[in-house]
N, C-alpha and C positions, 0 to 999 in steps of 0.2 A: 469556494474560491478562497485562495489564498491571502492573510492580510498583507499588505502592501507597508514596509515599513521605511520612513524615508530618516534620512541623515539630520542628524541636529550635531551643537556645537561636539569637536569632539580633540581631543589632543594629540600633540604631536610633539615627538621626542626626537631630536638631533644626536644622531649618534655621534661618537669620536674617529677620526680619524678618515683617510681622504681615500677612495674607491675607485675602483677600476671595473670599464665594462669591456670582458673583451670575448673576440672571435675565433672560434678554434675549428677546423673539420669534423662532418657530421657523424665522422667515426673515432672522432679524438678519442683515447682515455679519458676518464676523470682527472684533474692534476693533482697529483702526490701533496701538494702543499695543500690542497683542501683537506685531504685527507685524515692531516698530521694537525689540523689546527681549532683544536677544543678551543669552544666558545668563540670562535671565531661567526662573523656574521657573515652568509657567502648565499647567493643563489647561483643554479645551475640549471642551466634549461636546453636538449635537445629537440630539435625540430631533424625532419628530413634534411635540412640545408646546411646545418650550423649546430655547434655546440657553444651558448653562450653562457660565460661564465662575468659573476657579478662577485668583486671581491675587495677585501681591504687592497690598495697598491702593492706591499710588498709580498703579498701572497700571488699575486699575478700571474700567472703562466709566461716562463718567458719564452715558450715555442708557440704562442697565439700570433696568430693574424694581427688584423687593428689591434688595435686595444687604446681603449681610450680611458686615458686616465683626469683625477684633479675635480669628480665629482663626490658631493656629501649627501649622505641618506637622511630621509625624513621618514620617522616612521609612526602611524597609527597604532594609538594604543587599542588595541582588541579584545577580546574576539570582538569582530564584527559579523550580526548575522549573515547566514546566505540571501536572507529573503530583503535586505537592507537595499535602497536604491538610490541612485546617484553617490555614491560614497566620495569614486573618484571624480567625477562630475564637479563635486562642489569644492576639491582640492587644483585641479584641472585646469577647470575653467576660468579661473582669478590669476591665474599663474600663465594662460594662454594672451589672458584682456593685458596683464603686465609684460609682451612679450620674454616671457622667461620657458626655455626650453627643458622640458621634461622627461627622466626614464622611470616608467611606473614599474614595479615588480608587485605582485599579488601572494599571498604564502595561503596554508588555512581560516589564519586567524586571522589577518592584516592586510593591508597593504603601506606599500614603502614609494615615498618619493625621490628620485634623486634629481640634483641640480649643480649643475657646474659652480665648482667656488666660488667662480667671477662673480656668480648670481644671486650668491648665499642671500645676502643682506638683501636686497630686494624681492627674492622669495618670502623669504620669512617675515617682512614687513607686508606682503600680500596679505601671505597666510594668516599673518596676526588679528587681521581685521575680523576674519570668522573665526578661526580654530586660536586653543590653547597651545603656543608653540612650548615646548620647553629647551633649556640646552642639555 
């Protein structure tokens, strides 16, 4: 049986600058501005339904659907095991009891919070109480 390893205090890094999550068709290309933008921080995720793209604002797609823009990334310092549990749980759930609305993004090594501007400061005053936030 596998050991079971659970979450303890862990940090979080504020990235710069303000994010965009948006909606593109499930046969969109990739967008060119991702493509051109070393060190750029960006997620891309297609499903059957949707091509959703997670990016700085001015990298945006401007032929997407919604797109919502004026949220900030929070991001776990990693790697975090695969065998780790409640990771998002304990980021989550403090941030649900503060009604504060969440986009979670997961990579290999991490995962990423994001939170509308309005929220920043009461996010991060959650989050403070367990995790080490940094800016």
């Amino acid at each position: 049986m596998n050991e079971v390893k659970t979450i303890e205090m862990r940090t979080l890094r504020l990235l710069e600058g303000r994010f965009a999550i948006c909606r593109l068709g499930p046969d969109a290309p990739l967008p060119d501005a991702l493509l051109r933008a070393k060190g750029a921080v960006y997620s891309v995720t297609r499903t059957p339904g949707e091509l959703s793209v997670v990016c700085l604002e001015d990298l945006a797609p401007t032929d997407a659907g919604p797109c919502e823009r004026g949220w900030r990334m929070l991001l776990l310092e990693g790697p975090i095991p695969f065998e780790a549990v409640g990771v998002l749980a304990a980021m989550v759930g403090p941030l649900a009891a503060a009604q504060v609305p969440v986009f979670a993004l997961s990579t290999f090594d991490t995962d990423a919070l994001m939170v509308r501007e309005r929220d920043l400061e009461r996010a991060l005053s959650t989050l403070g109480r367990t995790h080490r936030v940094l800016p």
